[in-house]
C-alpha positions in Angstrom: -37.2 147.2 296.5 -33.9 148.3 295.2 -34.2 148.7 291.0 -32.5 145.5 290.9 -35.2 143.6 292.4 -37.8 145.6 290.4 -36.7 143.9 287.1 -35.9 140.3 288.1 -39.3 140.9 289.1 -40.7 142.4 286.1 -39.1 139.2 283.9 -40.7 137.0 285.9 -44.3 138.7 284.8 -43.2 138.7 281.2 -43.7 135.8 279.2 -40.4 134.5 278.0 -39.4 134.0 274.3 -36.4 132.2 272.8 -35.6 131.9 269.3 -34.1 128.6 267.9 -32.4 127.9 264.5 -31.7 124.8 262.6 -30.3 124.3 258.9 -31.4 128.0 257.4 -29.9 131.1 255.9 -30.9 133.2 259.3 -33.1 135.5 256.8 -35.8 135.2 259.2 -34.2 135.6 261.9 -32.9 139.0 260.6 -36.4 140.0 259.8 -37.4 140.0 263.5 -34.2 142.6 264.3 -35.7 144.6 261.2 -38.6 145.3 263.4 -36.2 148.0 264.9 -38.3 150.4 267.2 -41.1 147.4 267.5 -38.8 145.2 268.6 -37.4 147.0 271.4 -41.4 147.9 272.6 -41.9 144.1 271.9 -38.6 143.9 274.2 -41.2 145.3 277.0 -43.9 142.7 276.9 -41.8 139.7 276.3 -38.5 138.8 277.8 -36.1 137.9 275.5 -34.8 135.3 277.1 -32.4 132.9 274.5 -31.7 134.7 271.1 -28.2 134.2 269.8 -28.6 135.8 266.6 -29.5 139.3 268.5 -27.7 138.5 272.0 -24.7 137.0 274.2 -27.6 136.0 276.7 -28.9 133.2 276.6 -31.0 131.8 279.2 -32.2 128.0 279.7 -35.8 127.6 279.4 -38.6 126.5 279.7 -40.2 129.2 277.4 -43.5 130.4 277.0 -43.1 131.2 273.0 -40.1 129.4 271.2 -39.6 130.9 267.1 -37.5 127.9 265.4 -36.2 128.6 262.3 -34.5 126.3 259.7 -35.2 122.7 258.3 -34.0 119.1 260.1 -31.0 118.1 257.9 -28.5 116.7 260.3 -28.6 113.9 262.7 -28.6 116.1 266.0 -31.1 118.1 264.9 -34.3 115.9 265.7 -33.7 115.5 269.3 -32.6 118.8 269.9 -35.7 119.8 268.5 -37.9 117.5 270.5 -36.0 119.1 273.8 -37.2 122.2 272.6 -40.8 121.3 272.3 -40.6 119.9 275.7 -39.5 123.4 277.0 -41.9 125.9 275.2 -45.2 126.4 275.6 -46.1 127.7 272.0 -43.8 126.5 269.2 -44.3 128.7 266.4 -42.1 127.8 263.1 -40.8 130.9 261.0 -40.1 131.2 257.3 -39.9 128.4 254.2 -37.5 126.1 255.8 -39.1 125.7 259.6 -42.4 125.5 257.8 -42.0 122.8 254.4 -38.2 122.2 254.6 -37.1 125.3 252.8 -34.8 125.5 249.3 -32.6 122.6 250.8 -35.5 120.2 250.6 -34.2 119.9 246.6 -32.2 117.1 247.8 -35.1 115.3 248.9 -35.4 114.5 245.0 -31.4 113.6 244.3 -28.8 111.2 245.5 -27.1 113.1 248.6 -23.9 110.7 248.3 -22.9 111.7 245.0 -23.4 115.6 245.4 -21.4 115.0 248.5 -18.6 113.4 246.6 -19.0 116.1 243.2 -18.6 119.1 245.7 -16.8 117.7 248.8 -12.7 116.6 249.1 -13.3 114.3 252.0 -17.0 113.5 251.4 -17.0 111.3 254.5 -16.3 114.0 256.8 -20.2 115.4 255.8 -22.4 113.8 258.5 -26.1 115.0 256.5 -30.1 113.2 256.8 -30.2 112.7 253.0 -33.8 114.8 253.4 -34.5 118.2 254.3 -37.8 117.8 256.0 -39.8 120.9 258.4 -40.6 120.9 261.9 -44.1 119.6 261.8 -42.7 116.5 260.6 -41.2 116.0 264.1 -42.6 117.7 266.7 -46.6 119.6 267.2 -46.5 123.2 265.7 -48.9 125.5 267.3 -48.6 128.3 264.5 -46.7 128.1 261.2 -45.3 131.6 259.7 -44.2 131.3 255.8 -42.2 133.1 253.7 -38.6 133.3 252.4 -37.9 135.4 254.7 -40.8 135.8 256.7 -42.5 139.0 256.5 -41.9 141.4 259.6 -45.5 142.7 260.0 -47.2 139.4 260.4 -44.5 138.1 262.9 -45.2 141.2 265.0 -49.4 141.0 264.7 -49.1 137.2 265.6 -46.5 138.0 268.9 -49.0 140.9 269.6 -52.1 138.5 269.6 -50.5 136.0 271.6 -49.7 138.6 274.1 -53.4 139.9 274.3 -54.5 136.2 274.2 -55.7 136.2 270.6 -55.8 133.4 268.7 -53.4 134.7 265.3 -54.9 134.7 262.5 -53.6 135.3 258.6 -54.5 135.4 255.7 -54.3 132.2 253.2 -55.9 133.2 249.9 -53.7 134.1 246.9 -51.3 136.4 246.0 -53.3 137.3 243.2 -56.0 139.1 245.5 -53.1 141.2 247.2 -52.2 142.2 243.6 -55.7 143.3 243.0 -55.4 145.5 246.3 -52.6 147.1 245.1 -54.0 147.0 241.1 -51.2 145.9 239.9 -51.4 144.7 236.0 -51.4 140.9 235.6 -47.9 139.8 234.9 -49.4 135.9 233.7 -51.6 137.5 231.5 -50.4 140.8 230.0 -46.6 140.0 229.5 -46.7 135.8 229.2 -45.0 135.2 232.3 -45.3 131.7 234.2 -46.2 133.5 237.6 -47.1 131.3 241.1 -49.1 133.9 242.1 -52.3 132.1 241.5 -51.4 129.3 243.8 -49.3 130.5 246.3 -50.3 132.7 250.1 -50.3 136.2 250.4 -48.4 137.4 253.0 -45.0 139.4 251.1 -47.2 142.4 249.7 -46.9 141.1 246.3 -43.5 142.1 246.4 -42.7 140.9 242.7 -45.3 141.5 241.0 -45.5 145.1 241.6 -42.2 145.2 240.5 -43.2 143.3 237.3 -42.0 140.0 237.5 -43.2 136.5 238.4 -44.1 135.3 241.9 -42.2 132.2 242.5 -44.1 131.1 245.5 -42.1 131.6 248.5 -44.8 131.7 250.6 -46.1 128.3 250.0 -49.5 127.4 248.9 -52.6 129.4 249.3 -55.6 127.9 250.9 -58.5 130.2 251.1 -59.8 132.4 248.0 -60.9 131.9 245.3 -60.6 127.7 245.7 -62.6 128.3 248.7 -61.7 127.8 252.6 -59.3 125.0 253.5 -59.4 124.1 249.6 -55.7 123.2 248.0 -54.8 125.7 245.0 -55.3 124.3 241.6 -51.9 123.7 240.9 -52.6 121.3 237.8 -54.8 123.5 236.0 -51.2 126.6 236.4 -49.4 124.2 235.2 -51.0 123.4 232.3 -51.9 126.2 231.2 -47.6 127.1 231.9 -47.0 124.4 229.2 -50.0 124.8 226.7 -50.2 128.3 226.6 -46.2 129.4 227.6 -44.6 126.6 226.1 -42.7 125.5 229.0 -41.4 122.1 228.6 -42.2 119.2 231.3 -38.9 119.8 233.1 -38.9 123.7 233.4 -42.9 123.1 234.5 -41.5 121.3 237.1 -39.0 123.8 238.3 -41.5 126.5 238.9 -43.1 124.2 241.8 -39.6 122.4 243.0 -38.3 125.4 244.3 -38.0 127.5 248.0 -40.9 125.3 249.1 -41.0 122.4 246.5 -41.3 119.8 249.8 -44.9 121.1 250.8 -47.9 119.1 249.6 -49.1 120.9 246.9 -46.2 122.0 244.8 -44.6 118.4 245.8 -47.3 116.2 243.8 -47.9 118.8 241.1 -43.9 118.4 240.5 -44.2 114.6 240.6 -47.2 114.7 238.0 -44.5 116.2 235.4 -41.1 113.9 236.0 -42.5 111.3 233.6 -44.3 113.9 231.2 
């Protein structure tokens, strides 16, 4: 078997991956090429077969794992993403906008048509869905990976486990636990700051905090500890106390949850609950 042969048959054994973007930044994207030396051992296990951001080859599936990154915001983009589904055999969203319909999803709240003609020339050239919405609205989601961008590590454990068969699992409780990990000092209650960290997933480290400012909740709502398993945060109780005992005012209460993922349940209604306040 020439050496040829030996790899068109080794890619054949390897489960194949392609990597999919929609309306996005391609932050997340660009945190699976920052798993540098992992990536290229990852390279072994999986066969790489349709990445654009990373590679000139691009191969037609079907695929056993397909990452999809970005929100729906343009007309195409719902059947393209159904084709997709129909080709992969795990469909595994990445980062704020593939997962709640990412910082975009503020003009879920606004009248598309006149930002369109504030910002645009020749607003009628802009063919946009006046919502931002994320995958799961359209197609099944086996696995959901937040973050704005998506944090490295996890993608790699959750590839890894799929590999070995494992059913991924991550963590959903608070960012606040992560912060007690790390013993960091309270930012909400030693220095006044309106910090999401109470109601929002680890999963980034507790990347601000530790550097002594507010978490703003880019990775979506927590669900585990300290509300309990499969328990929403308390968002109403943050929120109040934001405006009681910070003084925000209604609107800037509403800011802190309408933000990288203001479109996902939680931080949606507890933004609603202060329009009218």
């Amino acid at each position: 078997m020439t050496k040829a042969e030996r790899a068109k048959l080794l890619a054949k054994q390897r489960p194949r991956l392609g990597v999919f973007k929609f309306t996005s930044c391609d932050g997340c994207q660009l945190s699976i090429l920052n798993l540098e030396d992992d990536l290229l051992a990852l390279d072994q296990q999986l066969d790489i077969a349709f990445f654009p951001e990373a590679s000139s080859r691009m191969q037609s599936g079907p695929y056993d794992i397909a990452l999809v990154e970005g929100s729906i915001s343009m007309p195409e983009h719902a059947h393209q993403l159904v084709d997709i589904r129909k080709q992969a055999k795990y469909l595994i969203t990445i980062g704020a906008c593939a997962t709640s319909g990412g910082i975009q999803a503020l003009r879920n709240w606004t009248d598309l048509e006149a930002f369109k003609r504030a910002v645009y020339p020749s607003p009628e050239h802009i063919q946009s869905l006046s919502t931002s919405t994320p995958i799961s609205e359209h197609v099944s989601v086996d696995f959901e990976l937040w973050g704005c961008p998506i944090d490295k590590r996890q993608l790699f454990n959750v590839l890894t486990d799929l590999l070995a068969g494992v059913q991924p699992k991550l963590p959903e409780y608070s960012v606040c636990m992560e912060c007690k990990r790390q013993g960091n000092i309270c930012v909400l209650i030693t220095k006044g700051i309106p910090c999401l960290g109470p109601v929002t997933r680890t999963g980034c480290g507790a990347i601000c905090p530790s550097m002594g400012r507010d978490c703003y909740g880019c990775f979506g709502p927590s669900e585990g500890l300290p509300q309990g398993p499969g328990m929403p945060p308390n968002t109403s109780s943050l929120s109040n106390h934001f405006h009681t005992q910070f003084q925000l005012i209604p609107v800037d209460v509403l800011r802190r949850f309408r933000g990288i993922n203001g479109n996902v349940r939680p931080f949606n209604e507890e933004s609603r609950a202060w329009e009218n306040a």
